[in-house]
C-alpha positions, -999 to +999 in steps of 0.1 A: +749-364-410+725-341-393+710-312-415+722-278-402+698-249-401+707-215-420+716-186-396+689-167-387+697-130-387+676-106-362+677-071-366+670-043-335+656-012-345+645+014-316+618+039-323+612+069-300+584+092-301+587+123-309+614+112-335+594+078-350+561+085-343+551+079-382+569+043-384+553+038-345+518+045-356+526+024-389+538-005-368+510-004-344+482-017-372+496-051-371+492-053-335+456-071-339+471-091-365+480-129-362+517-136-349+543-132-380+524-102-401+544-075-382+579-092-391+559-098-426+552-063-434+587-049-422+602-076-443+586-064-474+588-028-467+627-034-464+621-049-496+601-021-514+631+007-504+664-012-515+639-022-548+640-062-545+611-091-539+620-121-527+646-141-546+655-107-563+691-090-558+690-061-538+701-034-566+690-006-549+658+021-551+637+011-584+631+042-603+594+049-618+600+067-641+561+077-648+562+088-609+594+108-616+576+124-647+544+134-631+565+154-607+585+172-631+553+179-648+538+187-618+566+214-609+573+228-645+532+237-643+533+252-608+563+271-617+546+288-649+514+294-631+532+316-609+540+337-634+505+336-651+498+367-665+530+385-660+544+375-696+536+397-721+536+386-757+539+351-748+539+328-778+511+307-782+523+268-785+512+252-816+501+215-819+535+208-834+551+220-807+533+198-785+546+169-802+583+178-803+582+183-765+563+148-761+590+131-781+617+151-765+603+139-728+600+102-746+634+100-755+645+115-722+621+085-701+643+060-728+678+071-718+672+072-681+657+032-682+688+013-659+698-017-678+705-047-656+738-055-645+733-089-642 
């Protein structure tokens, strides 16, 4: 009985300047590469967006959640430096205050962790 051969799937995409220029610039640094790396790379950053590898599940975007925090962070300090100054009276924050807001932001991190649905 003669072996058959899994369907190979091909995907089009089109990519027009003005519109694509990022993902044509990106594309065209495999161009000097050896035949397959271009189809390699778009393979795994396919991969990377829906959050899989190979022989994963696609499950959709993985969440870092230490990425996620820097930004908040990131804002929340932006957002008070803009109004550096213009508090009066403002309450200095004690060490133990520090603490409570770390373990608050832990806790936080720990409820947002997806469980597997596996």
């Amino acid at each position: 009985m003669p072996r058959r051969r899994p369907k190979v799937v091909v995907v089009k995409v089109r990519l027009y300047p003005g519109r694509d220029d990022d993902l044509i610039r990106w594309l065209a640094r495999f161009d000097d590469r050896p035949y397959g790396a271009k189809s390699q790379a778009v393979k795994e950053a396919l991969r990377r967006g829906i959050g899989s590898g190979p022989g994963q599940p696609a499950s959709g975007p993985a969440l870092d959640l230490a990425e996620i925090r820097a930004v908040v962070e990131a804002a929340v300090e932006q957002a008070l430096a803009r109004f550096e100054g213009q508090v009066s009276m403002a309450p200095a924050v004690s060490p133990e205050a520090d603490e409570e807001v770390e373990a608050l932001l832990d806790g936080l991190e720990a409820s947002l962790v997806l469980e597997d649905e596996g």
